[in-house]
LOGUVEX-530961 format. One record per residue (C-alpha): x, z, y. Coordinates in steps of 0.2 Angstrom, whole numbers, padded with zeros to 4 digits, always signed. Each point is the difference from the previous one (the first is absolute). Example, Ala and Ser with C-alpha at 12.3 -4.5 7.8 and 13.67 -1.06 7.14 Angstrom:
2
+0062+0039-0022
+0006-0003+0017
END
This chain:
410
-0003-0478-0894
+0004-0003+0021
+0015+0010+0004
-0008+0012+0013
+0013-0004+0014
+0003+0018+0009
+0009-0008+0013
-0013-0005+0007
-0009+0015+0003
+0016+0010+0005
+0015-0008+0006
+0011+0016+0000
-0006+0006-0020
+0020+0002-0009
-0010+0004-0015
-0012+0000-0013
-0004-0001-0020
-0008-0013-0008
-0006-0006-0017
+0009-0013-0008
-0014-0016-0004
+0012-0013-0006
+0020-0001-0005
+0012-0016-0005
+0015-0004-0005
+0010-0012+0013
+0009-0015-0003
+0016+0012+0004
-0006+0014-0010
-0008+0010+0014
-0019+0006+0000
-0013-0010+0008
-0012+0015+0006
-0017+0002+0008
-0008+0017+0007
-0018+0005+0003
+0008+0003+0019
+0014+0000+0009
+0010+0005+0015
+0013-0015-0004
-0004-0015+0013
+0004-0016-0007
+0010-0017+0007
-0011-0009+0012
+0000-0003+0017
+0016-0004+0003
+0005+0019-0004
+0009+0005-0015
-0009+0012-0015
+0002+0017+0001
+0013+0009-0010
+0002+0018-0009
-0006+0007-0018
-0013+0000-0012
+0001+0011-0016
+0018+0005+0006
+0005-0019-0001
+0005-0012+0014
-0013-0011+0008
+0010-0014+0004
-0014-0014+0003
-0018+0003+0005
-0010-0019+0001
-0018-0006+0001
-0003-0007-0018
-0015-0014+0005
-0006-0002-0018
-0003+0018-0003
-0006+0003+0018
+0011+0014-0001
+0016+0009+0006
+0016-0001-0011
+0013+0013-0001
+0017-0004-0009
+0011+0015-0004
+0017+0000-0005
-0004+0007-0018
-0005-0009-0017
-0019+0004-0005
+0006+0013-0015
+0009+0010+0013
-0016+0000+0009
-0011+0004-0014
+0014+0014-0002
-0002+0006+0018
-0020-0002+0004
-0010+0010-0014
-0016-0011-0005
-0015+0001+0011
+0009+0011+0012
+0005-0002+0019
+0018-0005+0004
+0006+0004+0018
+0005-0014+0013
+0011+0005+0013
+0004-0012+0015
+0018-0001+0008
-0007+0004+0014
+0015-0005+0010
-0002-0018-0004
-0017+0000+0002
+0001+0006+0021
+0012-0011+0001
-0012-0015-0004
-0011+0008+0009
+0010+0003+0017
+0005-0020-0002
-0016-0007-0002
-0012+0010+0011
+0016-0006+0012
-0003-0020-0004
-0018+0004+0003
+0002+0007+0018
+0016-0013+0005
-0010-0016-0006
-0016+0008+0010
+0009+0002+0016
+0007-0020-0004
-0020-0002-0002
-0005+0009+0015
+0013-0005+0012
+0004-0019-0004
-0013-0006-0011
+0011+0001-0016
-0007-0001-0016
+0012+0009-0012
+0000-0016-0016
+0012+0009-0012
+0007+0019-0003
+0016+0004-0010
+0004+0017-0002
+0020-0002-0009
+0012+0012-0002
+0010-0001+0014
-0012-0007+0013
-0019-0004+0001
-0005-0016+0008
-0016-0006+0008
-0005-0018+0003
-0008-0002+0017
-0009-0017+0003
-0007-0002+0019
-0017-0005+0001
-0014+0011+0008
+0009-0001+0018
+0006-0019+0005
+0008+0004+0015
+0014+0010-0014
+0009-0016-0009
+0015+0011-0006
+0007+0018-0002
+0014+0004+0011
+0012+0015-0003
-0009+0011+0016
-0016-0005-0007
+0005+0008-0018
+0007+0016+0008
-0015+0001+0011
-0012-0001-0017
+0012+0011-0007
-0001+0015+0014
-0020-0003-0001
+0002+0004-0019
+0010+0013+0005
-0013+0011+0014
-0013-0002-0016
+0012+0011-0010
+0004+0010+0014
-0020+0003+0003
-0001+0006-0018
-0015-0012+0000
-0009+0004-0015
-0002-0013-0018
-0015-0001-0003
-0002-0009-0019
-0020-0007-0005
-0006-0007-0015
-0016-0013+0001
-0011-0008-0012
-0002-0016+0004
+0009-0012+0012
-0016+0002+0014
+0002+0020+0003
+0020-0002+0003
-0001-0015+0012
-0010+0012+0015
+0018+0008+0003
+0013-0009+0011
+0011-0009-0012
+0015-0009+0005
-0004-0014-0016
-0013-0006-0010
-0004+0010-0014
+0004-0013-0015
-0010+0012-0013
-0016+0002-0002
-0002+0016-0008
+0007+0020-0006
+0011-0003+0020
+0011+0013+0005
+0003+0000+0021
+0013+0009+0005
+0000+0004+0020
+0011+0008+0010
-0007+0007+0017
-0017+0000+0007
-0011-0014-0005
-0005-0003+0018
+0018-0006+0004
+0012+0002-0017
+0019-0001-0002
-0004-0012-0015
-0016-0004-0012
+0001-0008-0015
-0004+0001-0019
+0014+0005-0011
+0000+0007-0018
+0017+0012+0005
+0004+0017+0002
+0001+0008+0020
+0002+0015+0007
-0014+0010+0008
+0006-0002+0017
+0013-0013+0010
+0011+0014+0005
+0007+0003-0018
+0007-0017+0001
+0011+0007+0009
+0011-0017+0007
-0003-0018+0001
+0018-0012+0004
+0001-0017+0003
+0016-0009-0007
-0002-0019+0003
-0012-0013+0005
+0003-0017-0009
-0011-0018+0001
-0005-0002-0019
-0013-0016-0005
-0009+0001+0016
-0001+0020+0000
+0011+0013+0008
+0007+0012-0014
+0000+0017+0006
+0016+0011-0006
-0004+0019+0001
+0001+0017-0009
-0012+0016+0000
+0000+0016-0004
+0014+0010-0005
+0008-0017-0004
+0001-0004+0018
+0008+0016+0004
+0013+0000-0011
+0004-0019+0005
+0000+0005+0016
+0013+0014-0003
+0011-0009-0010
+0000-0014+0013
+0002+0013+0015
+0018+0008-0011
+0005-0020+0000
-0001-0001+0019
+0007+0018+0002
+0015-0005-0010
+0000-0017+0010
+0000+0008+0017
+0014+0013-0006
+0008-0014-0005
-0001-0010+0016
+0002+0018+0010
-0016-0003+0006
-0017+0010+0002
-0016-0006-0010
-0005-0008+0016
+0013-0009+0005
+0007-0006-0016
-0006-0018+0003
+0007-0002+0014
+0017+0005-0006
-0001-0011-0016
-0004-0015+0010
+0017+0005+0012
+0010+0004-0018
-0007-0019-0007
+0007-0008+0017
+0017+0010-0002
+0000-0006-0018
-0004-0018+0007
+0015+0001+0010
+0012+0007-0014
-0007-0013-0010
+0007-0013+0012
+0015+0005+0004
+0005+0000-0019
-0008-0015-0001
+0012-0008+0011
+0016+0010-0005
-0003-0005-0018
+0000-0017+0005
+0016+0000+0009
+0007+0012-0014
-0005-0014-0011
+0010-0014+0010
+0013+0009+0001
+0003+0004-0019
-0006-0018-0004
+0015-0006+0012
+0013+0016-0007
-0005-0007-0018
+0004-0016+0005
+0015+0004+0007
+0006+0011-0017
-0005-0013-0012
+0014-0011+0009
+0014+0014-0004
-0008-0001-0019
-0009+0016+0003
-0018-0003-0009
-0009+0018-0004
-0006+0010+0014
-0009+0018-0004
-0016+0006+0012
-0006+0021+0000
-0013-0003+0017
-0005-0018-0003
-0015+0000-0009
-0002-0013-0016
-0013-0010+0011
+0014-0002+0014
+0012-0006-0016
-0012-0012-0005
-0001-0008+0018
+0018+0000+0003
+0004-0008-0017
-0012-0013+0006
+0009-0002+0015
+0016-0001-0007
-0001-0011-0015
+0003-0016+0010
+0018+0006+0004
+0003+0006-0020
+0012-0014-0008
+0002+0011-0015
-0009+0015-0002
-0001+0017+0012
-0007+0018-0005
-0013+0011+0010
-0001+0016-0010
-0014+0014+0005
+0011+0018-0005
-0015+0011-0002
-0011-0013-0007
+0013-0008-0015
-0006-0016+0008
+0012-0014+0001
-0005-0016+0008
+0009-0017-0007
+0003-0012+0014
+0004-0019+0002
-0003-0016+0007
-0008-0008-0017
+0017-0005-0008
-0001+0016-0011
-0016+0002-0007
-0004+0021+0004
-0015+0000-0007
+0007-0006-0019
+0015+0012+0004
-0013+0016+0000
-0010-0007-0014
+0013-0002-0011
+0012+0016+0006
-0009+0014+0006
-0009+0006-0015
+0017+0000-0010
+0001+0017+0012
-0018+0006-0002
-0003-0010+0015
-0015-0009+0008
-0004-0014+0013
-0002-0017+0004
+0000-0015+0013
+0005-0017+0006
+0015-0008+0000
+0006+0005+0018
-0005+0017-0002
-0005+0014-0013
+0001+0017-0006
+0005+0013-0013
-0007+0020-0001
+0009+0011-0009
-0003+0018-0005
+0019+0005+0005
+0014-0004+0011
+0013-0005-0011
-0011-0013-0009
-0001-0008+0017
+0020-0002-0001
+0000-0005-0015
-0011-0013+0001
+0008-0009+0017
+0016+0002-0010
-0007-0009-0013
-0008-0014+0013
+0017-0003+0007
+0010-0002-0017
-0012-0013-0006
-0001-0012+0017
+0021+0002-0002
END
């Protein structure tokens, strides 16, 4: 027996009982089920199953089954718990989670309007819908308008206002049901109808001049003001398209609200109003810019200076030198610097690392030294012959270890 598909009749129906016609065990040990009708819409469409209870036990798929024509409900239960539940020949209640429902619904009666107004305004023929978790995307491809060769960021954002002044015209959703492919095609669609028969047209406006016309199998709301917000996020070049990033809904709202605290906090940040917090970002990035030089330059007469100091204490016999501010990258470059003027061996030790860097001139092979020495302390490392490293977890293994490095090259 058809699942009777209540849905279709009325969109906004929470609940309803139905008679059980056919039950499964899955491959996970769920239950397979099919109703003599339903209020759960299934997958299709680009719009995700509904969700909610049947016979007290989760829905957590709803799907089109081709071979039985029908519409299958799995619930999170194994068929003796339903057998349990659902007295034979009696009616079990379905009940929608009603949240998740409008929420598909606010998205995709949003798609609909946002890829009409790309149709309406540009000649845009939306080739591919995604409605995801954390965004919904739409894939605009130019071709009703030639003079229109790509989609621009003011062009998106004025689609997206159009879409908007639908919504705020509470312009009613109209949703039609035909026959055959002949009876649908008299209303102005924005694509060809690819089926032939049982077409559902979902319009949003007045025929005579609507936000958006086309066939669609979903679930909408019975007027564009419940949508409530349509946002655009990005626009992107994709295989010849233009992917359209957006939210609607309630999702749009809340993005919009979390994104708004982030610039808030940005601008008290910056001690800066909303709307001047770019132009005191760009002045912070140029301040920035500028510190960023500065130690640029003094770092690299730091570094010649320790370089020559170095030099100048290895000739007294003075060969381990102990950094707090230089950073384990500065180490590294200064031992490459300074290798050339180590006859013997020098230390660069990192305190608040337990770093120590082994340098030479290629006579004593550092590398080898660390490889062979460092884990005797519980140590780490590695490197070439001029210069290497050891870690340690503590600072007395780092003196132990040089001590150890020193009585051996003795």
């Amino acid at each position: 027996m058809k699942t009777k598909r209540l849905f279709k009749e009325d969109v906004y129906m929470r609940e309803a009982e139905a008679l059980i016609t056919s039950a499964a065990e899955t491959e996970d040990g769920r239950t397979a089920v099919t109703f003599d009708r339903t209020v759960f819409f299934p997958t299709g469409g680009g719009q995700s199953c509904d969700r909610g209870t049947a016979a007290g036990f989760n829905v957590v798929d709803v799907y089109e089954d081709e071979k039985l024509d029908d519409i299958v409900h799995i619930l999170d239960c194994t068929p003796a718990e339903l057998e349990a539940a659902a007295a034979s020949g009696e009616p079990v209640k379905l009940v929608l989670d009603w949240d998740h429902r409008f929420d598909n619904m606010q998205r995709h009666c949003g798609e609909h309007i946002l890829s009409g107004m790309f149709f309406r305004e540009y000649g845009g023929v939306n080739r591919g819908f995604h409605m995801g978790e954390q965004y919904m995307t739409i894939d605009i491809s130019l071709e009703a308008m030639p003079q229109f060769t790509s989609i621009t960021w003011e062009m998106a954002k004025h689609a997206e206002e159009c879409a908007n002044e639908a919504i705020w015209q509470n312009q009613p959703v109209i949703t039609r049901h035909f026959d055959t492919k002949k009876e649908a095609e008299n209303l102005p669609l924005r694509k060809a109808l690819a089926l032939e028969k049982d077409i559902t047209i979902v319009c949003v406006g007045d025929t005579e001049n609507p936000a958006d016309c086309v066939a669609c199998c979903g679930t909408h709301p019975s007027a564009a003001g419940q949508v409530g917000l349509i946002k655009i996020f990005k626009v992107e070049s994709n295989k010849g398209m233009f992917r359209i990033y957006f939210e609607a809904g309630k999702r749009a709202f809340l993005r919009y609200q979390n994104e708004l605290d982030t610039l808030t906090a940005l601008a008290g940040s910056l001690s800066a109003g909303t709307d001047d917090v770019l132009s005191k970002y760009h002045a912070q990035v140029e301040k920035n810019k500028e510190a960023r030089n500065q130690l640029h330059f003094l770092k690299k007469e730091v570094m010649a200076r320790e370089t020559s100091d170095i030099a100048e204490a290895l000739k007294k016999g003075e060969n381990i030198r102990r950094y707090h501010i230089l950073s384990l990258d500065d180490l590294n470059t200064l031992a490459r610097e300074l290798s050339p003027n180590v006859d013997k061996i020098a230390f660069l030790v990192h305190e608040p690392s337990f770093t120590v860097f082994l340098v030479s001139d290629g006579s004593v092979d550092c590398g080898r030294l660390v490889k062979e020495n460092a884990s005797i302390y519980g140590g780490k490392g590695g490197g070439s012959k001029t210069s290497a490293r050891a870690i340690f977890t503590k600072k007395e293994y780092v003196d132990t270890f040089i001590d150890l490095i020193e009585k051996h090259l003795r």
